[in-house]
PyMOL Python script that loads the backbone (N, CA, C, O; Angstrom):
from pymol import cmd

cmd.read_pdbstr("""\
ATOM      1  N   UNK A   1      -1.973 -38.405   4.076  1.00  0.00           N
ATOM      2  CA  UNK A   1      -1.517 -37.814   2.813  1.00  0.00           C
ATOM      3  C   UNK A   1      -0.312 -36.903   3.039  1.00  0.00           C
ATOM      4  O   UNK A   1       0.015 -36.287   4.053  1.00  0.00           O
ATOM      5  N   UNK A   2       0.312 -36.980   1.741  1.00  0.00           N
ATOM      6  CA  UNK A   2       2.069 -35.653   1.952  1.00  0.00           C
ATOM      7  C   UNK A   2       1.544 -34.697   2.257  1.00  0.00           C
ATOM      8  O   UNK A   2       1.709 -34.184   3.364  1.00  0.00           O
ATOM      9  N   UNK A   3       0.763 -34.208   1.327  1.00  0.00           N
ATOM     10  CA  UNK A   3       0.550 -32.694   0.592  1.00  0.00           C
ATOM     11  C   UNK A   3      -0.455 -32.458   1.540  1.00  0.00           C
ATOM     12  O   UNK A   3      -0.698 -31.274   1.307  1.00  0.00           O
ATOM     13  N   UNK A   4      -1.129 -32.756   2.364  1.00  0.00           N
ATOM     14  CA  UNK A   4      -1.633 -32.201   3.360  1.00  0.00           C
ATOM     15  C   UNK A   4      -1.152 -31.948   4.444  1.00  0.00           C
ATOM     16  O   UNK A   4      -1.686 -31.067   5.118  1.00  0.00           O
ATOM     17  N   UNK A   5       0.120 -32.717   4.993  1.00  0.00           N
ATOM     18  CA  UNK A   5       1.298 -32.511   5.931  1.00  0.00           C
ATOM     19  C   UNK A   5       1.944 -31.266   5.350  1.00  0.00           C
ATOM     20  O   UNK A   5       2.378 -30.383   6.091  1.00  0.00           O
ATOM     21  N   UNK A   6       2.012 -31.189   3.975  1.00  0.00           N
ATOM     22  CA  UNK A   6       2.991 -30.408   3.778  1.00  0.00           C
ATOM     23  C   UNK A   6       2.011 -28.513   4.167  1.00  0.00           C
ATOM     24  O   UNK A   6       1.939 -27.583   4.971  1.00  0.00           O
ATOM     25  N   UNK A   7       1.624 -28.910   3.201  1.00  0.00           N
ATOM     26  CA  UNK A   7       0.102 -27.943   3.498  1.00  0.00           C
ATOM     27  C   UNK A   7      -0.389 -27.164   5.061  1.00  0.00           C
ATOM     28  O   UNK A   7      -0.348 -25.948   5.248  1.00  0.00           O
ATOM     29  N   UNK A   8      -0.742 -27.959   5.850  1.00  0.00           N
ATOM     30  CA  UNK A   8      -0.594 -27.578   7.195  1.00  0.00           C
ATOM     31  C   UNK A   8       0.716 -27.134   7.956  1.00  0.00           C
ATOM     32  O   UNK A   8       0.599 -26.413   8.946  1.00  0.00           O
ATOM     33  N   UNK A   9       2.250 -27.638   7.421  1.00  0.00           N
ATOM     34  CA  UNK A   9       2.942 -27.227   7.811  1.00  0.00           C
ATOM     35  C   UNK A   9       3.632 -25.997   7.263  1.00  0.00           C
ATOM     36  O   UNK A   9       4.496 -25.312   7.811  1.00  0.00           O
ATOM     37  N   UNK A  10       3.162 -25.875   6.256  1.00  0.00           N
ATOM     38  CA  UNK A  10       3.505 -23.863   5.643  1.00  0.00           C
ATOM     39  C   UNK A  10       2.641 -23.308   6.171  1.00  0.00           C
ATOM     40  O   UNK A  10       2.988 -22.161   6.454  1.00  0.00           O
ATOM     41  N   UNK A  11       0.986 -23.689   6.662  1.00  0.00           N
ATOM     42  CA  UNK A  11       0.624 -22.792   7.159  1.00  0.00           C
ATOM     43  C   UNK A  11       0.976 -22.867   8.374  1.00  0.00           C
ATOM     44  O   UNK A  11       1.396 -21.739   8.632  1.00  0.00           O
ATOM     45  N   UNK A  12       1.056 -23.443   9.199  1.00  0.00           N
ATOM     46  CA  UNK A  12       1.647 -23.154  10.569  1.00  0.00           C
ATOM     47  C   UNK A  12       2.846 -22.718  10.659  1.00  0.00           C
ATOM     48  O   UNK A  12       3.089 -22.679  11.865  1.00  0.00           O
ATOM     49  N   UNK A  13       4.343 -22.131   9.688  1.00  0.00           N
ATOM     50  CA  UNK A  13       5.156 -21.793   9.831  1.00  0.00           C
ATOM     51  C   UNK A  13       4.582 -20.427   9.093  1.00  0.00           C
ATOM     52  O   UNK A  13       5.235 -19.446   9.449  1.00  0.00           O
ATOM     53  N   UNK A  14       3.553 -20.123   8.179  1.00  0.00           N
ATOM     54  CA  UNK A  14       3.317 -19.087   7.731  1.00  0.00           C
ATOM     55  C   UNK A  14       2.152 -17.939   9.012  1.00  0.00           C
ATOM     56  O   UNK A  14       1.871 -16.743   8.937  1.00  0.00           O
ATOM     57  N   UNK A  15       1.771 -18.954  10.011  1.00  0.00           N
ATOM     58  CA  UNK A  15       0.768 -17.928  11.375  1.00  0.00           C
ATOM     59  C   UNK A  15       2.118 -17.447  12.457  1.00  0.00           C
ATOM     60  O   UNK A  15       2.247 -16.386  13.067  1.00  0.00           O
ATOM     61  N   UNK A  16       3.082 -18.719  12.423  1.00  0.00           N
ATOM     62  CA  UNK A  16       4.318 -18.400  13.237  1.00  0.00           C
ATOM     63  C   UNK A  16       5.197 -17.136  12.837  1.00  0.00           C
ATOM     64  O   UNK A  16       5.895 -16.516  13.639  1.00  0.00           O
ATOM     65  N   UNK A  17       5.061 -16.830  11.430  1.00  0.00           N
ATOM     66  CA  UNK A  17       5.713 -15.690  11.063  1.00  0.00           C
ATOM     67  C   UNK A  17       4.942 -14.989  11.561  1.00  0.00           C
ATOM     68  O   UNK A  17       5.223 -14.436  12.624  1.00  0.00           O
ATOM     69  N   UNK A  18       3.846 -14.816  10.999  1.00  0.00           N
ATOM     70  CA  UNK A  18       2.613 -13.369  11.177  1.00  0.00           C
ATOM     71  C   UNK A  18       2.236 -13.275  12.813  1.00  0.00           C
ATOM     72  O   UNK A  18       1.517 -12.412  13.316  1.00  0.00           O
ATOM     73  N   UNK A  19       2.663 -13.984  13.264  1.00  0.00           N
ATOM     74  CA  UNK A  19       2.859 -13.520  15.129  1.00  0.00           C
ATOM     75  C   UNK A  19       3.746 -13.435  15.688  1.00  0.00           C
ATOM     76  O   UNK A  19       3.819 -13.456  16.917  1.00  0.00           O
ATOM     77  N   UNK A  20       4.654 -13.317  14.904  1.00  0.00           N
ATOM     78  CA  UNK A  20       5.932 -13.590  15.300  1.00  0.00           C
ATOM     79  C   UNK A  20       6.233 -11.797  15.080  1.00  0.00           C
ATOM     80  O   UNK A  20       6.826 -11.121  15.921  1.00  0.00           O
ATOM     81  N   UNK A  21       5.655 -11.232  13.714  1.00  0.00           N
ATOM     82  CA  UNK A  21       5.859 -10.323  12.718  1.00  0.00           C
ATOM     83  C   UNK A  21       4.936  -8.813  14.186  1.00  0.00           C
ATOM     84  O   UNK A  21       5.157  -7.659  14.553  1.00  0.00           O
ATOM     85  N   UNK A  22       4.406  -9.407  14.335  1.00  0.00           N
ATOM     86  CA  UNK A  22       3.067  -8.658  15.370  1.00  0.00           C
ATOM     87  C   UNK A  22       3.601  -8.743  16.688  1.00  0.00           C
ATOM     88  O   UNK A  22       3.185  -7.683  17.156  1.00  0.00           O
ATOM     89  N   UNK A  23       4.281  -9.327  17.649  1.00  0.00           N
ATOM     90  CA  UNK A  23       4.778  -9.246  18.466  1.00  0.00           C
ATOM     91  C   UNK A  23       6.377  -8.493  18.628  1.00  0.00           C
ATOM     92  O   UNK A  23       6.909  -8.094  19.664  1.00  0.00           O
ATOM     93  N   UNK A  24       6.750  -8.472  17.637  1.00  0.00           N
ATOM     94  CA  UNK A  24       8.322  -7.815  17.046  1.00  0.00           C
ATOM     95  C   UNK A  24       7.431  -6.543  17.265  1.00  0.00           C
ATOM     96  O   UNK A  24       7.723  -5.923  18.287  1.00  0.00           O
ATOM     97  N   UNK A  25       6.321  -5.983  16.457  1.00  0.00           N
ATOM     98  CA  UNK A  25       6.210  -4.506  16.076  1.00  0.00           C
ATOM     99  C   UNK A  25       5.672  -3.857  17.735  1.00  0.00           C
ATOM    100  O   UNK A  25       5.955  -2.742  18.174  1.00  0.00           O
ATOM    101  N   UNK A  26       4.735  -5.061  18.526  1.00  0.00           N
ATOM    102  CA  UNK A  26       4.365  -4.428  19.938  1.00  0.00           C
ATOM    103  C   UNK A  26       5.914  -4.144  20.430  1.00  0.00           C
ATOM    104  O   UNK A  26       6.335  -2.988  20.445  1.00  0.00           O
ATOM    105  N   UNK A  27       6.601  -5.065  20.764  1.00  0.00           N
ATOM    106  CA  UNK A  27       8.087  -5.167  21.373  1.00  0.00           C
ATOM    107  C   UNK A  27       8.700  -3.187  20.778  1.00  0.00           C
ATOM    108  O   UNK A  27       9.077  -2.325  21.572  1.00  0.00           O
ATOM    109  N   UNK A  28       8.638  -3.082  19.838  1.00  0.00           N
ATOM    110  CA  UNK A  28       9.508  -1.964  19.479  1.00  0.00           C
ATOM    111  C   UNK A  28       8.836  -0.761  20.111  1.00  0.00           C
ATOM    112  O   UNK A  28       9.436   0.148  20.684  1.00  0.00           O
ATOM    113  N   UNK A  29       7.119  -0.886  19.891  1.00  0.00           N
ATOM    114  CA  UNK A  29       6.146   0.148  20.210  1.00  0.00           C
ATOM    115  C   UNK A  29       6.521   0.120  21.763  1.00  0.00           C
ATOM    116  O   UNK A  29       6.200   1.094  22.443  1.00  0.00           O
ATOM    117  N   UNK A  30       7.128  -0.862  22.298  1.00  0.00           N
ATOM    118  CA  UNK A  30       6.915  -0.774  23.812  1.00  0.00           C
ATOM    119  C   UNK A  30       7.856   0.118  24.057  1.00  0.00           C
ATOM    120  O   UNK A  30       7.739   0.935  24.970  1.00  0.00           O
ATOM    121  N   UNK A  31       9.128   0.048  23.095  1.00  0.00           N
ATOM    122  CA  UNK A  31      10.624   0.312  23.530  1.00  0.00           C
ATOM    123  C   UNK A  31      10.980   1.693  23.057  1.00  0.00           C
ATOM    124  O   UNK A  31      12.087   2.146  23.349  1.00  0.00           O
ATOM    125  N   UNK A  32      10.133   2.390  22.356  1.00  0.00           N
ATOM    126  CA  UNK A  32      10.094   4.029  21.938  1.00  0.00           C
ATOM    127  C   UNK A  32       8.591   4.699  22.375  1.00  0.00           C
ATOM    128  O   UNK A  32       8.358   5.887  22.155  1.00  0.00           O
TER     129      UNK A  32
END
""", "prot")
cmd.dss("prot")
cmd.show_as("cartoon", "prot")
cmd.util.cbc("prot")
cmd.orient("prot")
């Protein structure tokens, strides 16, 4: 099916943000 390709692929670009988002904020915490 599309819409289940499509579906799985916002959410996997939407966990890639939100760890993406969480590793940015450790990175800064590391750097001050």
């Amino acid at each position: 099916r599309i819409t289940s390709k499509i579906t799985s692929f916002t959410m996997i670009q939407y966990l890639n943000f939100f760890v993406f988002k969480r590793s940015l904020n450790k990175i800064k915490m590391n750097l001050f």
